[in-house]
MIDOSE-1310 file (N, C-alpha, C; in nm, 2 decimals, decimal comma, always signed):
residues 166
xxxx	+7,49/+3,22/+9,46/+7,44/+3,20/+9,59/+7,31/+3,28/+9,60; +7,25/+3,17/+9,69/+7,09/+3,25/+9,66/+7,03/+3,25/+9,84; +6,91/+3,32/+9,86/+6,87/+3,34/+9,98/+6,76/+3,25/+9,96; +6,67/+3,18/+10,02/+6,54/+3,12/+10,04/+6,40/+3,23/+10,06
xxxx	+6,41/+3,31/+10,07/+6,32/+3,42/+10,10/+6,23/+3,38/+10,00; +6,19/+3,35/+9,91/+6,12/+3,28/+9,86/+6,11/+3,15/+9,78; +6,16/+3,07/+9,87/+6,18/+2,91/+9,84/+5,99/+2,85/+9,86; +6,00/+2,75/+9,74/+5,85/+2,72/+9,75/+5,77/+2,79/+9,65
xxxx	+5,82/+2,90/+9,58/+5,75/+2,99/+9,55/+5,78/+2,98/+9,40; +5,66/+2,98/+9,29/+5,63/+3,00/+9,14/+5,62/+3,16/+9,06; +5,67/+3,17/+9,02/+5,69/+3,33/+8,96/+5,65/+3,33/+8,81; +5,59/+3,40/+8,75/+5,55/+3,39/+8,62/+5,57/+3,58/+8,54
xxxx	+5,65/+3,57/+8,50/+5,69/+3,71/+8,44/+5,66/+3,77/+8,30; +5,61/+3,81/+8,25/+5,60/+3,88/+8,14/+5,65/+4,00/+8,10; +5,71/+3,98/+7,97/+5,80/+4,08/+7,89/+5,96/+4,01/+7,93; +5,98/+3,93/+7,95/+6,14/+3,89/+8,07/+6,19/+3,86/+7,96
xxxx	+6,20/+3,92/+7,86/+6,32/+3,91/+7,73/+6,45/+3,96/+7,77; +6,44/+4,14/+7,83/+6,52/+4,23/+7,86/+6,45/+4,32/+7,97; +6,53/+4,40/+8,00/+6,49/+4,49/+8,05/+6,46/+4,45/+8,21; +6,34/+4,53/+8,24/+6,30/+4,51/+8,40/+6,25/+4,39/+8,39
xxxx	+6,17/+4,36/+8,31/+6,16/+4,17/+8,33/+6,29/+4,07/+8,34; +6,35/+4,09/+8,27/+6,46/+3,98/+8,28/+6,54/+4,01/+8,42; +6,59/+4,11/+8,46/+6,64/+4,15/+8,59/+6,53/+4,12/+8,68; +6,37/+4,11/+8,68/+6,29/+4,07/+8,79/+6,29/+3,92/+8,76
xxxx	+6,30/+3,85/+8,69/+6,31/+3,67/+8,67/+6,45/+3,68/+8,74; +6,58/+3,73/+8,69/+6,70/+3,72/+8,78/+6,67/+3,70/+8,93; +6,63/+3,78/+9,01/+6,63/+3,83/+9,12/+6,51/+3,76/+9,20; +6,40/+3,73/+9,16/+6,29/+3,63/+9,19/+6,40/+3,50/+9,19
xxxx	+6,48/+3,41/+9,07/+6,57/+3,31/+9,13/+6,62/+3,35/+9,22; +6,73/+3,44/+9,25/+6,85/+3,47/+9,35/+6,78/+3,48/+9,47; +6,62/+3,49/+9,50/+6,55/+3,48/+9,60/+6,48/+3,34/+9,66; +6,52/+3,24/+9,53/+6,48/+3,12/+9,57/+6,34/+3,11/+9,49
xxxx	+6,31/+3,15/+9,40/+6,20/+3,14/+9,33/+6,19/+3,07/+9,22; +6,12/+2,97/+9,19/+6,14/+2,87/+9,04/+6,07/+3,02/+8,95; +6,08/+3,01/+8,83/+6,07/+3,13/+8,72/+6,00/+3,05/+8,62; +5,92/+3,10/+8,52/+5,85/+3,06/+8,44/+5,89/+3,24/+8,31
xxxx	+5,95/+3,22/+8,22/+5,96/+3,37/+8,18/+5,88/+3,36/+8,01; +5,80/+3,45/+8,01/+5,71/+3,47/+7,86/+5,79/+3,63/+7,80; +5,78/+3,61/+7,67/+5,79/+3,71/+7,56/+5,79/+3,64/+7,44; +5,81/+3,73/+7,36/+5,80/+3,71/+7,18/+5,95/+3,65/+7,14
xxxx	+6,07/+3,67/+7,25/+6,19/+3,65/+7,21/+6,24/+3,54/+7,24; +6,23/+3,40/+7,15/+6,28/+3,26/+7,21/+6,40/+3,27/+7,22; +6,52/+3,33/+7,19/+6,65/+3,30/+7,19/+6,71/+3,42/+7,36; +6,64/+3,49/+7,33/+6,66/+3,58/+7,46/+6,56/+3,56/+7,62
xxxx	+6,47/+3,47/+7,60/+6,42/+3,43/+7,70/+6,51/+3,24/+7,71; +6,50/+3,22/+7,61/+6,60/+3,07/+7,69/+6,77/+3,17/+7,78; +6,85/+3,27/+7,74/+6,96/+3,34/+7,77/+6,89/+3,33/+7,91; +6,77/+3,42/+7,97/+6,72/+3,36/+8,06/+6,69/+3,33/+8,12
xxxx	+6,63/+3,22/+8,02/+6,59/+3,09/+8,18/+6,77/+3,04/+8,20; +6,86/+3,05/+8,13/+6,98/+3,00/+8,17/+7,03/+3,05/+8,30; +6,97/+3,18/+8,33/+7,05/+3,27/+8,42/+6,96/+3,23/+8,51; +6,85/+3,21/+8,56/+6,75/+3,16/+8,66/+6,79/+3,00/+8,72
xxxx	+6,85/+2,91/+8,60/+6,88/+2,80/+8,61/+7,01/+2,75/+8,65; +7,08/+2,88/+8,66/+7,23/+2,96/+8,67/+7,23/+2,98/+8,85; +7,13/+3,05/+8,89/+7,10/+3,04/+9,03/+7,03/+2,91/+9,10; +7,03/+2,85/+9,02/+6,98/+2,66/+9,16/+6,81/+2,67/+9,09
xxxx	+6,74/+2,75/+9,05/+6,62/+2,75/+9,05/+6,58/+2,65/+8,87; +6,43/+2,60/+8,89/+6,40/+2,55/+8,75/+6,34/+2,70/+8,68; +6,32/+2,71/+8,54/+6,29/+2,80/+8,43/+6,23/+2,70/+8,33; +6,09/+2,81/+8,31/+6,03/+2,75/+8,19/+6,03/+2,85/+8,11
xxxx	+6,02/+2,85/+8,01/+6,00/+2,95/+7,88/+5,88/+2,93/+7,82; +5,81/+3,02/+7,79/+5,70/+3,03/+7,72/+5,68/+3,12/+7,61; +5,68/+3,10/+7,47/+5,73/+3,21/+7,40/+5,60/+3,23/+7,36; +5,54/+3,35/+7,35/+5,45/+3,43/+7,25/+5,41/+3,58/+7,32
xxxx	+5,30/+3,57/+7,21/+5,29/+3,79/+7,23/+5,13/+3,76/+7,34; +5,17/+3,86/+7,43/+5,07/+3,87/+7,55/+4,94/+3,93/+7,45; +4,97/+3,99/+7,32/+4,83/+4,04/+7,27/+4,76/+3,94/+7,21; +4,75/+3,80/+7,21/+4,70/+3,65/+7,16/+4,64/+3,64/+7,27
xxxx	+4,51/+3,66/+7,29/+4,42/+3,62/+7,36/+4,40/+3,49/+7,41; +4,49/+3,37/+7,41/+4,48/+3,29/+7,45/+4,62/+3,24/+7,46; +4,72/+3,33/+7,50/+4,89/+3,32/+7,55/+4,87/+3,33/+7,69; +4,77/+3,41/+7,74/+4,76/+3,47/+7,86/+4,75/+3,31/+7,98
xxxx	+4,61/+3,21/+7,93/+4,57/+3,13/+7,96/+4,65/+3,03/+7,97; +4,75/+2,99/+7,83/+4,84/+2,93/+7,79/+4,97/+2,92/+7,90; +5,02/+3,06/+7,91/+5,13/+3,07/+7,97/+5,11/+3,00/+8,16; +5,00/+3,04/+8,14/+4,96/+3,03/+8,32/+4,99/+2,84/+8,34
xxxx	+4,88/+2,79/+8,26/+4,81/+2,67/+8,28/+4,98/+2,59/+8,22; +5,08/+2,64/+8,13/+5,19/+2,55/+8,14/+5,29/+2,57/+8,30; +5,28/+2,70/+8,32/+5,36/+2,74/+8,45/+5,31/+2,66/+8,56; +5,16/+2,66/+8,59/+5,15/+2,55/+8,63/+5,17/+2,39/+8,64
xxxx	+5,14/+2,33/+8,55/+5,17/+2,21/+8,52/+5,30/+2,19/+8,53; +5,41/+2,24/+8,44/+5,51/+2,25/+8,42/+5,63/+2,29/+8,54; +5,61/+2,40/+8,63/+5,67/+2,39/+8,76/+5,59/+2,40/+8,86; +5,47/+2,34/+8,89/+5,43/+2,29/+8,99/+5,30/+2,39/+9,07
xxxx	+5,24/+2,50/+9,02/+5,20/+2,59/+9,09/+5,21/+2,73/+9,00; +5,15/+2,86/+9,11/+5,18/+3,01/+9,02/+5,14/+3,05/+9,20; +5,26/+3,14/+9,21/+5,24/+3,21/+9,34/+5,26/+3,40/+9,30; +5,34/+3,37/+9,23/+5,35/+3,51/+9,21/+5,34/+3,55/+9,04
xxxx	+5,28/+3,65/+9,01/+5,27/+3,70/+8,87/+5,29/+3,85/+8,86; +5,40/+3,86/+8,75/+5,44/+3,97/+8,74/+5,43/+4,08/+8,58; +5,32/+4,11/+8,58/+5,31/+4,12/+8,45/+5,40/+4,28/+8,46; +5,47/+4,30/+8,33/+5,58/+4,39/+8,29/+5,56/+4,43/+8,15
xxxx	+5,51/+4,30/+8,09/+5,54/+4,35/+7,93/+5,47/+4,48/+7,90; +5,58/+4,53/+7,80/+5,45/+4,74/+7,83/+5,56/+4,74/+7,64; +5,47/+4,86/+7,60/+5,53/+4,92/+7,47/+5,48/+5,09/+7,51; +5,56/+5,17/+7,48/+5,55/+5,25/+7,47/+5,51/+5,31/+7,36
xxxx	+5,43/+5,44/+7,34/+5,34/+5,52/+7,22/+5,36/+5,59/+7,20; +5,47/+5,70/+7,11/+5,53/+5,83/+7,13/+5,43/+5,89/+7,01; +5,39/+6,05/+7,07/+5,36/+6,13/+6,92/+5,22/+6,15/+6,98; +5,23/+6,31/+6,94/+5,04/+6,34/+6,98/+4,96/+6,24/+6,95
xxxx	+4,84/+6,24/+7,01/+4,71/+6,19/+7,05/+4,64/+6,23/+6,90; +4,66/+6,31/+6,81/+4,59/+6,35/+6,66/+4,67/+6,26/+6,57; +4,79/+6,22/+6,62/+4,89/+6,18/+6,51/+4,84/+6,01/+6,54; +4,83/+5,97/+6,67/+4,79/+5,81/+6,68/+4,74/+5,74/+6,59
xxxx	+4,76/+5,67/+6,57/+4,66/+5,59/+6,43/+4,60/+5,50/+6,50; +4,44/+5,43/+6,49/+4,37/+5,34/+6,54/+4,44/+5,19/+6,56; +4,53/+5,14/+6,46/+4,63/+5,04/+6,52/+4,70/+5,04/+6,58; +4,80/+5,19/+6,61/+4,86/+5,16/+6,73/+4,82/+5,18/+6,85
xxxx	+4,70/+5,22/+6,88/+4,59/+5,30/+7,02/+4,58/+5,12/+7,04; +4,57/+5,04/+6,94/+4,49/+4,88/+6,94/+4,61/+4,84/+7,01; +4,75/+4,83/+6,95/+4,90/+4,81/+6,99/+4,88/+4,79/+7,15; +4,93/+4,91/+7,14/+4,98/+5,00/+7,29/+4,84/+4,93/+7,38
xxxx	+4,74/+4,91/+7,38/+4,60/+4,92/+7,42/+4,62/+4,77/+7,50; +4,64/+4,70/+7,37/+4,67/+4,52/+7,40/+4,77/+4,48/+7,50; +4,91/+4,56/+7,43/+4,98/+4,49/+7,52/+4,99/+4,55/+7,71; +4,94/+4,67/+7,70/+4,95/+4,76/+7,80/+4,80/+4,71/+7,92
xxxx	+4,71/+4,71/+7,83/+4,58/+4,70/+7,94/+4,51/+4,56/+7,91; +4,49/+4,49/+7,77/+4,44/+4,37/+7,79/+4,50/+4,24/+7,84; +4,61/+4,26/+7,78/+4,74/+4,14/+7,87/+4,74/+4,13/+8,00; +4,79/+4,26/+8,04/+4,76/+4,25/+8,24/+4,59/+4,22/+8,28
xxxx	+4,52/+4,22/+8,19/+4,36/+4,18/+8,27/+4,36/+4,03/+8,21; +4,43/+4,01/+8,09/+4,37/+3,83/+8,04/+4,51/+3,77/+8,15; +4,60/+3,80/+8,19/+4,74/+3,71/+8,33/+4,65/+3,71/+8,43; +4,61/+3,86/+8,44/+4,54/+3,84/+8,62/+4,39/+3,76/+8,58
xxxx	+4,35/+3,70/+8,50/+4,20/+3,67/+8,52/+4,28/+3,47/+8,49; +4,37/+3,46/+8,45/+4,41/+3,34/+8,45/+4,47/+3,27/+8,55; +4,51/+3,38/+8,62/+4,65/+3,35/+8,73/+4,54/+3,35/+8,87; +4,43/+3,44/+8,88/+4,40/+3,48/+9,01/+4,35/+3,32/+9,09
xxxx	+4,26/+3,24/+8,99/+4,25/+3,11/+9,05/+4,35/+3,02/+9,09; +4,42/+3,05/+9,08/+4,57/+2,90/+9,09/+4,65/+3,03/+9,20; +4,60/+3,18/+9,22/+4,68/+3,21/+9,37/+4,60/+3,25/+9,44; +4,47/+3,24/+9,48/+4,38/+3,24/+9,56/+4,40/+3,16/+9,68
xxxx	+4,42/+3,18/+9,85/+4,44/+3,07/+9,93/+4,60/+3,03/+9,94; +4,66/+3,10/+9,85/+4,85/+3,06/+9,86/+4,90/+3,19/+9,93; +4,95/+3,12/+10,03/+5,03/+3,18/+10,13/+5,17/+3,30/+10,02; +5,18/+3,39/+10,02/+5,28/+3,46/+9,98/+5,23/+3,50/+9,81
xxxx	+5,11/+3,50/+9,80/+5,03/+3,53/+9,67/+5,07/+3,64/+9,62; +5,11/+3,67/+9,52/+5,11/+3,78/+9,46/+5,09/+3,85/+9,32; +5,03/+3,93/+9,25/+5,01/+4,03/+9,17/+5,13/+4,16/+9,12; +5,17/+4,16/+9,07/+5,30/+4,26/+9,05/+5,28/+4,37/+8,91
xxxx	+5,20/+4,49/+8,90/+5,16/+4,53/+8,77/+5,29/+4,65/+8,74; +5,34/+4,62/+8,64/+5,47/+4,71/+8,64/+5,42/+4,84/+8,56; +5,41/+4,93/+8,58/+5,37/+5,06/+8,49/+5,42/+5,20/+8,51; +5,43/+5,25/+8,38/+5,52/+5,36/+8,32/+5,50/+5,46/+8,47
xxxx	+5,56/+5,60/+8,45/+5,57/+5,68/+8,53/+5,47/+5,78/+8,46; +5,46/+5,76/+8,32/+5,40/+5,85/+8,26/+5,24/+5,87/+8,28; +5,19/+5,72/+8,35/+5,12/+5,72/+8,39/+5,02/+5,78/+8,51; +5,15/+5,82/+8,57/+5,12/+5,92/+8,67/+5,17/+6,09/+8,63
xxxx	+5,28/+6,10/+8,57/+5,28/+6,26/+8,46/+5,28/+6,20/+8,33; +5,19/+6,32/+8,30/+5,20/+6,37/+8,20/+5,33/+6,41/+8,08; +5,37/+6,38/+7,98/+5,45/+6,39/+7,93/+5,42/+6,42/+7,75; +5,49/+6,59/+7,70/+5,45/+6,57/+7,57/+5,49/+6,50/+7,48
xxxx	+5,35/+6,45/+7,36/+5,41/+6,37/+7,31/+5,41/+6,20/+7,32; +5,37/+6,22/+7,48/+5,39/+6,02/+7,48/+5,22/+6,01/+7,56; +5,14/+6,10/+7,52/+4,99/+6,11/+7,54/+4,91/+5,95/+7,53; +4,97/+5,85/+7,44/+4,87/+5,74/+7,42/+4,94/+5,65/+7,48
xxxx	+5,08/+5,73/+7,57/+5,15/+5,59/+7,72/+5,09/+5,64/+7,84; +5,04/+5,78/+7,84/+5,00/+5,81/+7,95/+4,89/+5,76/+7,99; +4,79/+5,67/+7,95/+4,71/+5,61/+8,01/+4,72/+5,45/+8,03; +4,83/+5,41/+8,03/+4,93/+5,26/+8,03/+4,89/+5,21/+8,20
xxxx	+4,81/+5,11/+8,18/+4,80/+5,01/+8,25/+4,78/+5,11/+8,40; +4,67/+5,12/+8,41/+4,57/+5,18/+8,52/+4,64/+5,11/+8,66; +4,68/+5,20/+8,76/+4,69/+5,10/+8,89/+4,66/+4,99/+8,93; +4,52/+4,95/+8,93/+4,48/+4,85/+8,97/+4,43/+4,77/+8,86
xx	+4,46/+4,68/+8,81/+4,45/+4,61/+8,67/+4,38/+4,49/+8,70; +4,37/+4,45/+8,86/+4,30/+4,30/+8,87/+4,19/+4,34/+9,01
C-alpha cells in the first residue's frame, strides 16, 4: 500500500544497489513515484526495481558506473524516454577514502573525486533541462557527514560532494 504524495512523479536514483539508495527508490515507490534505479550492480538493482514494481510503480534499471562520462547523459535520456519524464534526481552514489591525505595515491583522489564530485555535476547538468518548469522538481545531493567534520584518517572523504553540486 502506497500514498500518492507523489503520483505523477519520475525519480532517478543513483547508487540504488544498497544502502541509502535502494531504501530511497523503496520509499520514492511507496510514495507513488515511478523509479528509474542506476549502479554497477545488475543483479542487485533488477532485486530493486522488483521491490518498486512490488509497490504498483514502473522501474527501469540502468546499469553502469556514474564515473563513464557519458552514463550520466545515458541514464537520464533512458529515464526519460523509458518512463515518461525526470522530476526528481537523487544522486547518492558516494565511495568512501580511508587513510591520510600523504598515503592517497593519485588514482584513488581520481576514484573518490569521480564518483563523489564529477557524477553529481555530469546527473545534475543532464537532468536540470528535462526538470526545469516541472511542478515538484527536484535535486537530492546525498553527502557524507564527514563532509561537514572532520574525521582522522578519512581526509580524502572529507571534501565529498560540496553542498551545492548544481
Amino acid at each position: 500500500m502506497h500514498d500518492d504524495e507523489l503520483s505523477g512523479r519520475v525519480a532517478l536514483v543513483t547508487g540504488a544497489s544498497s544502502g541509502i539508495g535502494r531504501e530511497t527508490a523503496r520509499q520514492l515507490a511507496a510514495r507513488g513515484a515511478d523509479v528509474a534505479v542506476t549502479g554497477r550492480r545488475a543483479d542487485r538493482l533488477e532485486v530493486v526495481a522488483g521491490e518498486v514494481r512490488a509497490a504498483g510503480r514502473r522501474a527501469l534499471v540502468v546499469v553502469g558506473d556514474v564515473r563513464d562520462p557519458s552514463h550520466p547523459a545515458d541514464a537520464v535520456r533512458r529515464t526519460v524516454e523509458e518512463l515518461g519524464g525526470l522530476t526528481i534526481l537523487v544522486n547518492n552514489a558516494g565511495v568512501i577514502g580511508a587513510g591520510p591525505v600523504e598515503a592517497t595515491s593519485d588514482d584513488e583522489w581520481q576514484r573518490i573525486m569521480g564518483v563523489d564530485v564529477d557524477a553529481p555535476f555530469r546527473f545534475c547538468r543532464a537532468a536540470i533541462p528535462h526538470l526545469k518548469g516541472r511542478p515538484g522538481a527536484a535535486i537530492v545531493n546525498v553527502s557524507s557527514v564527514t563532509g561537514r567534520r572532520p574525521y582522522p584518517n578519512l581526509a580524502p572523504t572529507a571534501s565529498r560532494r560540496p553542498r551545492s553540486t548544481c
